[in-house]
C-alpha positions in Angstrom: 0.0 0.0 0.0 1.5 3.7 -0.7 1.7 6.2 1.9 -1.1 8.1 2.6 -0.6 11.9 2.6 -2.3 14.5 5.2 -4.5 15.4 2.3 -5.6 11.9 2.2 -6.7 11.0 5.6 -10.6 10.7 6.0 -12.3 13.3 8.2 -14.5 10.8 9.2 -12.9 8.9 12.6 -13.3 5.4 13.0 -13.9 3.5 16.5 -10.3 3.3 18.3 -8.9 5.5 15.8 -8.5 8.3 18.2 -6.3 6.3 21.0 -4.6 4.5 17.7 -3.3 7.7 16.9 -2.5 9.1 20.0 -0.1 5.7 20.5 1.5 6.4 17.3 2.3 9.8 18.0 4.4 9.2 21.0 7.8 10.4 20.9 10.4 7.8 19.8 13.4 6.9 21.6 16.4 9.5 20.7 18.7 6.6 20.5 15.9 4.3 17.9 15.6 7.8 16.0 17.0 7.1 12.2 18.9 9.6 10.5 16.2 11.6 8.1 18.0 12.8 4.9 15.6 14.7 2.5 14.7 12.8 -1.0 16.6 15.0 -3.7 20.2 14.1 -1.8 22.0 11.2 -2.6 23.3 9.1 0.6 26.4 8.2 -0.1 27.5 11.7 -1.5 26.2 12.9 1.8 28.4 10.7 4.0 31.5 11.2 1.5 31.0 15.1 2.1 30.2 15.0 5.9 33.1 12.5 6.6 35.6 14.8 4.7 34.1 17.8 6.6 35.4 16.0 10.2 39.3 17.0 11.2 39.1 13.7 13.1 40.7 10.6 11.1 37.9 8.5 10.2 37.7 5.2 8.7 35.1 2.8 8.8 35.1 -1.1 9.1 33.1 -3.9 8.1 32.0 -6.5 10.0 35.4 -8.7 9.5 37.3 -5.4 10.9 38.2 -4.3 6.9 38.5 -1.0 6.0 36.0 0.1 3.3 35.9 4.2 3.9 38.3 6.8 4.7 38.1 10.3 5.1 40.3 13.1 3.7 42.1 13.7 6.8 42.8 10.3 7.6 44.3 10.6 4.0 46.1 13.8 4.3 47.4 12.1 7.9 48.7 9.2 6.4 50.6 10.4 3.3 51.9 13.2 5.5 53.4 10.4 8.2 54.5 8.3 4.9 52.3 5.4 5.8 49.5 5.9 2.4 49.4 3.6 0.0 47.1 4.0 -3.3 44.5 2.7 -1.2 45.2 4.5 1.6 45.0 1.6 4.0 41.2 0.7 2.2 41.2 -3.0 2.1 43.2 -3.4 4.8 42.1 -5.5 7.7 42.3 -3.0 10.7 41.8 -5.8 13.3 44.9 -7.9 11.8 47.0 -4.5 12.0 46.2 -3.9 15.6 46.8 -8.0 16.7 50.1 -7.7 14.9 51.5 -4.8 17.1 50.0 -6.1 20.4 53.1 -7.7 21.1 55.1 -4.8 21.2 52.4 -2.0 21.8 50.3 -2.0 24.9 47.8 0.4 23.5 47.4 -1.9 20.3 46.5 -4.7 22.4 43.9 -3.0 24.2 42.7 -1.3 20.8 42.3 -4.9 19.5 40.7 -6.7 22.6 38.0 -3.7 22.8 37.2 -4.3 18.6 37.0 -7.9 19.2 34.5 -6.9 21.8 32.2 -4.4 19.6 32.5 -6.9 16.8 31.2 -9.4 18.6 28.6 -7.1 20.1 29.7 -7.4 23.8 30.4 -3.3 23.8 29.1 -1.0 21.6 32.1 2.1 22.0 36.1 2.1 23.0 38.1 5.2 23.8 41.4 6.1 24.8 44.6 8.3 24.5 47.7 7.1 23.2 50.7 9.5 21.8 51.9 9.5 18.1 54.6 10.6 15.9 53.5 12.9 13.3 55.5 15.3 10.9 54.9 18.3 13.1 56.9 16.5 16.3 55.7 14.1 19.2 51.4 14.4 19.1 48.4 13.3 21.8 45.1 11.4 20.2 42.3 10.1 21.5 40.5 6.9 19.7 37.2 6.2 20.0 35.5 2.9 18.7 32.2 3.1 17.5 29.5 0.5 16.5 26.4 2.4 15.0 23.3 1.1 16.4 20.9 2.2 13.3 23.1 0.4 10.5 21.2 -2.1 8.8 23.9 -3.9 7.8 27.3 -3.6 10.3 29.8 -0.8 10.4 32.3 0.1 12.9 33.4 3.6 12.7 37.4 4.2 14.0 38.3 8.0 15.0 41.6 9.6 15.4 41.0 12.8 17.0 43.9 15.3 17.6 43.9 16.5 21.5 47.6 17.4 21.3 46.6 21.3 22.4 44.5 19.7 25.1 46.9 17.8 26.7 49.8 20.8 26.5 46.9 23.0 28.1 46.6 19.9 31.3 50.6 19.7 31.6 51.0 23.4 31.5 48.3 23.6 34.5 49.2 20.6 36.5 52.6 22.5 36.3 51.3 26.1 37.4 49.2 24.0 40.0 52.6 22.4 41.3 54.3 25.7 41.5 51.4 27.0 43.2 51.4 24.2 45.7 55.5 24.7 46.2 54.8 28.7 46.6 52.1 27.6 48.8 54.1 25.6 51.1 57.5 28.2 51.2 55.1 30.9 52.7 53.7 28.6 55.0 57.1 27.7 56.1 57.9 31.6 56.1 54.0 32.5 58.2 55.1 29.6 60.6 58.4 30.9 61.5 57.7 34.3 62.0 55.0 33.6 64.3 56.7 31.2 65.9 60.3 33.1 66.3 58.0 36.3 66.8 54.9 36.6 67.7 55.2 34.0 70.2 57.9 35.0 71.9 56.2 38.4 72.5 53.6 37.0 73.7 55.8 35.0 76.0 56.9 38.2 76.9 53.9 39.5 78.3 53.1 36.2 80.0 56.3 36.1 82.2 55.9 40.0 82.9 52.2 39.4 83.8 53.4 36.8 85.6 56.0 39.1 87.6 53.5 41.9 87.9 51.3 39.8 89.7 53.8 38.3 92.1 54.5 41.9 93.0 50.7 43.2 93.5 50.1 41.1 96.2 48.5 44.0 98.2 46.8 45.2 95.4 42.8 44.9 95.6 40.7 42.0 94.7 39.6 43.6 91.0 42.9 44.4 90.3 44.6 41.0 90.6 41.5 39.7 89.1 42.2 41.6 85.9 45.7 40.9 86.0 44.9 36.9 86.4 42.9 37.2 83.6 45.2 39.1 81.2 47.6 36.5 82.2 45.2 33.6 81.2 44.2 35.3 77.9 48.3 35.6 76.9 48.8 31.9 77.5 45.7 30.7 75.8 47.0 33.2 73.2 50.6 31.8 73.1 49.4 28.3 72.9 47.1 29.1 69.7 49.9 31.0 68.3 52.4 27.8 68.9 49.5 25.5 67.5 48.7 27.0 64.4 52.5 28.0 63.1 52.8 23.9 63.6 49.9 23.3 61.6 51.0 25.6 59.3 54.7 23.7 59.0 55.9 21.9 61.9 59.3 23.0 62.3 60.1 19.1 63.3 59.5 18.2 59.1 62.8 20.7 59.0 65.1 20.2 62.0 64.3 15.6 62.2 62.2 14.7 59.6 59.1 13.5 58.5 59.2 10.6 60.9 59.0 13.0 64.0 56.7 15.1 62.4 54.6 12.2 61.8 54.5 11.4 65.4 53.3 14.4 66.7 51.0 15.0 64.3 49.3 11.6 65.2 49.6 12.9 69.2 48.4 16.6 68.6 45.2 15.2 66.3 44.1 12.8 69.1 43.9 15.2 71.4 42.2 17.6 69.5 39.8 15.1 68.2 39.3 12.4 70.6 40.3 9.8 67.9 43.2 7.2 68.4 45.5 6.9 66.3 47.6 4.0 65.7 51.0 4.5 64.4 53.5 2.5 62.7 56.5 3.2 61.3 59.0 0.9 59.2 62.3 1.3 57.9 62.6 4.8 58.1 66.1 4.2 56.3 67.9 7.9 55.0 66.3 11.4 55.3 63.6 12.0 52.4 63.7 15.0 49.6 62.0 17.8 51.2 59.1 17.6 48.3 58.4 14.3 49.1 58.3 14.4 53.2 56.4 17.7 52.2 53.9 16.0 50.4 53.3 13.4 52.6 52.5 15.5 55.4 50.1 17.1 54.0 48.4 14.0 53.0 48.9 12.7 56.4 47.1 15.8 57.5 44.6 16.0 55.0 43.5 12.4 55.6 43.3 12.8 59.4 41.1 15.9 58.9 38.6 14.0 57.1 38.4 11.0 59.3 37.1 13.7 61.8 35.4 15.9 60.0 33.6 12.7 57.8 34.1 9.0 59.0 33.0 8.7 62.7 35.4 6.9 63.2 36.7 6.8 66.3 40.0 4.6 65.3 42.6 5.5 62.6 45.8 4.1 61.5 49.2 5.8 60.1 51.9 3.8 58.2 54.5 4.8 57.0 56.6 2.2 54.9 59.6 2.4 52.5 61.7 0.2 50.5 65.0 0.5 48.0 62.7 3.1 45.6 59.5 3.4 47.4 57.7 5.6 50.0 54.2 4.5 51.4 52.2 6.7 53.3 48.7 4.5 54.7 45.9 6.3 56.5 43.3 3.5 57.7 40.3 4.2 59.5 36.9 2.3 60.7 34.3 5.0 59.5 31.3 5.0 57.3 32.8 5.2 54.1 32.9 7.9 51.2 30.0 6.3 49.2 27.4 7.9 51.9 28.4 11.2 51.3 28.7 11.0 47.9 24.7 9.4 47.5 23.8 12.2 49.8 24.9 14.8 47.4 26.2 16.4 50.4 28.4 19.8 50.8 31.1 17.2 52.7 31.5 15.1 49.5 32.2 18.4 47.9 34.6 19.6 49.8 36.3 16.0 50.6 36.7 15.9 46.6 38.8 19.2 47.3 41.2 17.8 49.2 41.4 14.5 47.3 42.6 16.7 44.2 45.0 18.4 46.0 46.3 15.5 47.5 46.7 13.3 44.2 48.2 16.9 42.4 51.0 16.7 45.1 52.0 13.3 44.3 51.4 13.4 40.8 54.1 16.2 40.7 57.2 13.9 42.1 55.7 11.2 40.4 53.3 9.4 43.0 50.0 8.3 42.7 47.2 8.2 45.3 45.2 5.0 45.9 41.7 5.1 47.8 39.2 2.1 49.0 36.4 2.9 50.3 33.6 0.6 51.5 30.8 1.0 54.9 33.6 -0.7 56.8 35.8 2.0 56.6 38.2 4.4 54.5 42.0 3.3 53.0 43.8 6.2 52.0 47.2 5.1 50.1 49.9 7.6 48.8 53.2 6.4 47.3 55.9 8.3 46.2 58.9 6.8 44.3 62.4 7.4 45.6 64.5 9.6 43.0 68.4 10.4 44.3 68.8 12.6 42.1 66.3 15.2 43.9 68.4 18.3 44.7 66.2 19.9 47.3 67.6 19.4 50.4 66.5 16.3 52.3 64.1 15.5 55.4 
């Protein structure tokens, strides 16, 4: 039967028709909609023209993996690079290609594995960023592996898309974020020191004159020595917070005995801030770390600890620190709830806790490291290594 035409339809409604067409006018799926090219344009002239409009390298496969379509700058890529044939690489069995490098290319092996995958229909898309040599130097790409679901016959499509810019702009801000962090960290050093070699000695000052005003006012009235006792109370209070926050700030034990001692009393001082006991063990200490690295793994120490109280509920924690020939391990256990809660919530805290997580993994990321976290109901495992490098020049801790 032909299609029938607006102008066609009856204006007489039969029984049912009304909820017939009220079924057939629901919306479709967006991913069951077909493309809709209009009746004057030829298909394949289309897809020629669209696929050479695309700065991504594009070929497409056939269901054996073969390469049956190419587009002008996967041409213009390969006879630039010196790899084009007459074909340029049509006919060629893209599958075969990748299974043949696997042995000696990671990144082929995985390309391969996740084809053999969408081929057989397991996954329908791959991606993934690998480096190249072009003409124009060393160059970043990212590949993505595509099985079109409205095909009627099967393609796979295979993109090469040029992120080289993108990953300079990520290097060039990890490495502003790492100077920032390193600024960051001198003028806390700087902030610590002067209030601790100033500020609190004045205020040490005032306490032992309060202390020997007192002593001599002992005939003074009652209000009077009351003021004075309390002026006196204030300046130690005030001395102590001074003391406490230029060691929060840097504790001048990470400078004058290392990051074992600094460990320590950081473990003490949190405990008896917080209530929470803290389990420490430390093994083979072995030589004095680069300061970047003992640095670094305060701060994760101390970042860690702050959100077992401010998060877990936990009212145990553990801190490890282990090290072998080229390896530094920094563990920070604890018994809590878990991550997963906050971040179901959609609370501020998992906000916030994702704050410090970056921060943390930038600092290890810049000598190197990596940062490793479990998290389950039972509890929290927060894991920072750092490898070893001799050759660091900064002056070690």
């Amino acid at each position: 039967m032909d299609h029938l035409t607006p102008n066609d339809a009856s204006s007489v409604e039969q029984p049912g028709s009304r909820k017939r067409r009220r079924a057939a006018t629901k919306a479709p799926q967006a991913h069951s909609l077909p493309t809709l090219i209009a009746p004057d344009v030829e298909a394949e002239t289309l897809l020629r023209s669209t696929l050479d409009a695309l700065s991504a390298h594009i070929a497409v496969l056939d269901e054996a993996g073969t390469i049956i379509a190419v587009n002008q700058a996967w041409r213009a890529f390969a006879h630039a690079s010196g790899y084009a044939d007459a074909n340029h690489g049509v006919g060629m069995n893209y599958l075969a290609v990748c299974e043949a490098a696997a042995a000696v290319s990671k990144d082929a092996s995985r390309t391969a594995g996740a084809l053999r995958d969408i081929m057989a229909g397991d996954r329908s898309e791959f991606r993934m960023e690998y480096p190249c040599r072009s003409p124009q130097g060393p160059r970043w790409f990212q590949l993505r592996v595509t099985r079109p679901d409205q095909a009627q016959t099967r393609r796979i499509v295979i993109a090469h898309e040029d992120i080289t810019e993108v990953k300079r702009t990520q290097e060039e801000l990890t490495r502003l974020s790492g100077r920032l962090m390193h600024l960051q960290d001198e003028e806390r050093r700087a902030i610590a020191r002067e209030l601790h070699d100033t500020t609190a000695q004045n205020l040490l000052a005032i306490t032992l004159n309060a202390t020997r005003l007192h002593e001599g006012l002992r005939d003074a009235g009652e209000p009077a020595r009351r003021v004075l006792v309390e002026t006196l109370e204030l300046a130690e209070q005030s001395l102590q917070e001074v003391r406490t926050l230029s060691y929060l700030l840097h504790p001048p034990l990470l400078d004058d005995v290392g990051l074992t001692a600094a460990l320590s009393w950081l473990a003490r001082g949190f405990s008896e801030r917080s209530g929470i006991q803290v389990a420490i063990s430390i093994e083979n200490s072995g030589e004095p770390l680069p300061r970047p690295t003992a640095t670094a793994l305060y701060r994760v120490a101390q970042e860690a600890l702050s959100n077992v109280h401010r998060h877990s509920g936990s009212k145990r924690a553990r801190l490890a620190l282990y090290r072998t020939k080229d390896m530094v391990q920094l563990d920070v256990v604890d018994g809590g709830t878990g991550l997963g809660s906050l971040v179901e919530a959609g609370r501020e805290e998992a906000r916030q806790i994702g704050v410090g997580i970056s921060g943390m993994r930038l600092r290890l990321e810049q000598l190197g490291g990596r940062l490793d976290i479990r998290s389950s109901p039972s509890g929290t495992h927060v894991s920072a290594k750092v490898p070893i490098t001799l050759a660091d020049s900064d002056q070690p801790l």
